[in-house]
C-alpha positions as CSV (number, residue, x, y, z in Angstrom):
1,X,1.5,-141.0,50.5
2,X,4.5,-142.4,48.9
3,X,4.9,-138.7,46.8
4,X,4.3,-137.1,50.3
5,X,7.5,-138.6,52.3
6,X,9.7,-137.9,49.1
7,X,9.1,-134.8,49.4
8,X,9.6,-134.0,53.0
9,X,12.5,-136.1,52.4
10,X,14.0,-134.3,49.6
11,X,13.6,-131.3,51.5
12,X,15.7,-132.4,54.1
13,X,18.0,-133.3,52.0
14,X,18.3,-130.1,50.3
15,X,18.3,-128.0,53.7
16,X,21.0,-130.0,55.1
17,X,22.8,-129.3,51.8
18,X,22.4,-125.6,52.7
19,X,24.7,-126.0,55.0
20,X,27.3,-127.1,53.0
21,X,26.6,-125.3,50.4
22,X,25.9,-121.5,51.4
23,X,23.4,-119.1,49.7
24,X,20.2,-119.8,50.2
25,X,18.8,-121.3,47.1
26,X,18.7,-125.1,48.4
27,X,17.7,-124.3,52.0
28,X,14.7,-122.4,49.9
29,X,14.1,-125.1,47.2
30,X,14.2,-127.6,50.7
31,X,11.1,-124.9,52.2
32,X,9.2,-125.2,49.0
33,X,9.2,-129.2,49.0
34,X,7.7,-128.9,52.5
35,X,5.1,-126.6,51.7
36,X,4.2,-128.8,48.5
37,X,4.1,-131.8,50.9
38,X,1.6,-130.0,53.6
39,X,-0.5,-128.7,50.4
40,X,-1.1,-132.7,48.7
41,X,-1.7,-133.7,52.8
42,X,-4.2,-131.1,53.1
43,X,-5.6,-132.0,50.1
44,X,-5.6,-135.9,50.2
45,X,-6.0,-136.7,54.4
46,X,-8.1,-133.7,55.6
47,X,-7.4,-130.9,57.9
48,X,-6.1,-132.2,61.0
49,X,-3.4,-134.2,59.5
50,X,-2.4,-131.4,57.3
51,X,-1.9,-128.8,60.5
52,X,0.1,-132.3,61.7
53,X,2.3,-132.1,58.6
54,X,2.2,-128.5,58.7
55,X,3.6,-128.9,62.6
56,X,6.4,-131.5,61.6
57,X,7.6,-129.6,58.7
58,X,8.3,-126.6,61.4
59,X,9.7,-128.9,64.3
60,X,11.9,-130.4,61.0
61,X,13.5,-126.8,60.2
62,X,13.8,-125.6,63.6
63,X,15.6,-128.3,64.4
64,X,17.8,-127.8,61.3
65,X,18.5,-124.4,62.1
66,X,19.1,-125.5,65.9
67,X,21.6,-128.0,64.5
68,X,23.4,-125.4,61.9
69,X,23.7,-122.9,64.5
70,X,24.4,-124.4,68.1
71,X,25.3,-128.1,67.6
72,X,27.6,-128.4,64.0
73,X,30.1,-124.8,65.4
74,X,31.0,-127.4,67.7
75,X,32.0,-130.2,66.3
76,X,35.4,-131.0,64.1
77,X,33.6,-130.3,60.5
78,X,31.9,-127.5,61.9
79,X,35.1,-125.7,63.5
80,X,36.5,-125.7,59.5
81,X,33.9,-124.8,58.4
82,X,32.9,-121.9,60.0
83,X,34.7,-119.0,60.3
84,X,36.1,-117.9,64.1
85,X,38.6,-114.9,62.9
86,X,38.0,-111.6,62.8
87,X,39.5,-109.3,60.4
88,X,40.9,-106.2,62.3
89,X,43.0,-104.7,59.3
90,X,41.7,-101.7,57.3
91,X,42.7,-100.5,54.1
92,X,43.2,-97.1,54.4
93,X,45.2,-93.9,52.9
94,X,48.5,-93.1,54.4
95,X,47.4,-89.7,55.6
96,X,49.4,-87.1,56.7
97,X,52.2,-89.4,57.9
98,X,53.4,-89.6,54.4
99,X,54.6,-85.8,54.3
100,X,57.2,-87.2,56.9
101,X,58.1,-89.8,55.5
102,X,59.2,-87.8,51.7
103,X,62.8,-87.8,51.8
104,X,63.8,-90.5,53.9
105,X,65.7,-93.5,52.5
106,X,63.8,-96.6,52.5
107,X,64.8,-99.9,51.4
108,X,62.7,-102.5,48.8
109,X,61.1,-105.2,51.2
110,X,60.3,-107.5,47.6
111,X,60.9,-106.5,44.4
112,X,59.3,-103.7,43.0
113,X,58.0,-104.3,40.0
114,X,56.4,-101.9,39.8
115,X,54.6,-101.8,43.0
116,X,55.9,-103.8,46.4
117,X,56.8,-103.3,49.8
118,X,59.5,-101.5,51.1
119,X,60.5,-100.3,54.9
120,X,61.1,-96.8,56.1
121,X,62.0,-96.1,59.2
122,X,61.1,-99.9,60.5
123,X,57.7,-99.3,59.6
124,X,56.3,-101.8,56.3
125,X,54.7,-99.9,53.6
126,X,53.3,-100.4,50.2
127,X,55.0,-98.3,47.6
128,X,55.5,-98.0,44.0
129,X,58.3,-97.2,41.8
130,X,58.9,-94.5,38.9
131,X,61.9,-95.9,37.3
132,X,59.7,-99.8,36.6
133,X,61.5,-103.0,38.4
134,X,63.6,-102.8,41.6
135,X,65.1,-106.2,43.4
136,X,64.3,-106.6,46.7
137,X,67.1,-104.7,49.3
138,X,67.7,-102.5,46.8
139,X,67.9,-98.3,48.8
140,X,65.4,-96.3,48.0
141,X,64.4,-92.9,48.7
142,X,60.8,-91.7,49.2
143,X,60.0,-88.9,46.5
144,X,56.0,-88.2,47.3
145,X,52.9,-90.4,48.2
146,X,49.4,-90.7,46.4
147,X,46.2,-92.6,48.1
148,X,47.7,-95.4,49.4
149,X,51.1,-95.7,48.8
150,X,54.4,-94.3,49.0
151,X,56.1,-93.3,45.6
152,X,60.1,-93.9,45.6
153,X,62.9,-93.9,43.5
154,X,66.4,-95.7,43.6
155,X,68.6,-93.7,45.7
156,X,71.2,-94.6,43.2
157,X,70.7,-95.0,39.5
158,X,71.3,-98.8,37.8
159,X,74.0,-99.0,36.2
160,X,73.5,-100.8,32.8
161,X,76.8,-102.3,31.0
């Protein structure tokens, strides 16, 4: 008996740990336990204690997962926890826009170094210089564009002493 209840508790344990812990493998070492504990009730009180056991073990999990999923999203841990956002970037090429913008003067948002940001035309855009590191407000001037960047060059050469 006493082997029975460890085991049911131990797979409580682990389930709730799946919680905190994400992935699968504890919520699924926590489902093993319980079977383990229905199999040695089956086997050591008879049949209608083990479909009892059997019957607890479900009510146990689906009150986990009714916990996880309704209660815990609403409480302080839970709203930290859980993730609310939704990401509504996208990473993709520059397109044909970049044809337009080839020629235009531009100016380094950060330093790049070689790759940064700079602005063209008030618009923000990732680019990447030939001639290595440029210092942030340094003009620029847009030369061409690959996948998913512009490519620019100083619009006036550094001067080295």
């Amino acid at each position: 008996m006493t082997l029975i209840v460890l085991l049911f508790l131990i797979g409580i344990i682990l389930i709730a740990a799946e919680v905190i812990v994400p992935g699968g493998i504890l919520g699924a070492m926590g489902a093993i336990l319980f079977f383990a504990a229905c199999v040695l009730t089956f086997l050591a009180y008879g049949n209608w204690i083990g479909l009892a056991a059997i019957i607890g073990a479900m009510a146990i999990g689906g009150l986990a997962i009714f916990l996880e999923f309704w209660i815990l999203p609403k409480t302080k841990i839970g709203k930290r926890a859980f993730l609310n956002a939704e990401v509504t970037g996208v990473s993709a090429a520059i397109g044909k826009e970049a044809l337009d913008l080839i020629g235009k003067s531009a100016e380094a948002l950060t330093m790049l170094s070689p790759s940064g940001y700079v602005r063209v035309d008030g618009q923000r855009y990732e680019a990447f210089c030939q001639s290595g590191q440029v210092p942030a407000g340094a003009a620029l001037q847009v030369i061409g564009a690959d996948n998913f960047r512009l490519i620019v060059t100083p619009s006036h050469p550094p001067t080295h002493p």
